[in-house]
N, C-alpha and C positions, 0 to 999 in steps of 0.2 A: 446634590453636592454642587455646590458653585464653587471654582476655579479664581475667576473673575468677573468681578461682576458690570466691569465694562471692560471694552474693548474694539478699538478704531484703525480702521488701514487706510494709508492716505497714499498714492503716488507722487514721491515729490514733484517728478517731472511734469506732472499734469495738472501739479496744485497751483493756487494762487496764495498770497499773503491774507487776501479775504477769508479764502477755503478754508484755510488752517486755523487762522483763530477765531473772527468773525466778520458778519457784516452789518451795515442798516439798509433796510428796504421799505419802499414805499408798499402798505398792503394794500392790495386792491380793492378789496369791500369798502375798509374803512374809511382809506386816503392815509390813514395816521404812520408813522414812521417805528418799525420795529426790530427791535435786535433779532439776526439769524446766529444758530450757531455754526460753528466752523468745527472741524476734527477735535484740534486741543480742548474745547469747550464740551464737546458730547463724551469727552474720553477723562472725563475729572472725575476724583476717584480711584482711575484706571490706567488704561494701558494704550498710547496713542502708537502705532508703528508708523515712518515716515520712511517709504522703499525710496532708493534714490536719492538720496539727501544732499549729494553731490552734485546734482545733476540739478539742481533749482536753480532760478535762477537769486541772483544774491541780493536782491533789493526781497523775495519774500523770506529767505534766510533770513535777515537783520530783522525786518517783522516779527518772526515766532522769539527773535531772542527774549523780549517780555516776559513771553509764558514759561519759559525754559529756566531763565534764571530767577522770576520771582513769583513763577505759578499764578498768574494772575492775567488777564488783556485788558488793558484800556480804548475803551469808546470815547469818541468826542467826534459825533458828526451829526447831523440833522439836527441840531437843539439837545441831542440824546447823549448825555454824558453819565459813564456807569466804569466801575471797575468790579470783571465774571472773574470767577475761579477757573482757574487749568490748573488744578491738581492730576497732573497725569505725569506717568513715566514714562 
């Protein structure tokens, strides 16, 4: 019996605007530049909990507002321009 079938706990206080939605990173084997995912993005679908939400600071606040009001994040960095789903509650 599955409940839900994702489900993510983020501390606001310790998160970044990266953490929560996403980031790009250089990989090491390849060199080539790849999207990470952040909270919002592993918890689409599902259920993202944010402890502290108060307590962030307000430049990564304004950040998740994206994911929150059109369930979506946009990338535009390293050459790597993509719009991921955050279907999460």
């Amino acid at each position: 019996c599955s409940i839900l079938p994702r489900a993510v706990f983020s501390s606001g206080k310790a998160s970044t605007a990266a953490g929560l939605t996403a980031t790009v990173s250089k990989d090491e084997e390849t060199g080539e530049f790849c999207i990470e995912a952040g909270a919002l993005m592993l918890a689409d679908n599902g259920i993202c909990c944010i402890d502290e939400f108060d307590k962030m600071d307000d430049k990564d606040q304004v950040a998740i507002h994206e994911a929150m009001e059109q369930q979506t994040i946009s990338i535009a960095k390293a050459g790597i321009q993509a719009t991921l789903n955050a279907r999460a509650s």
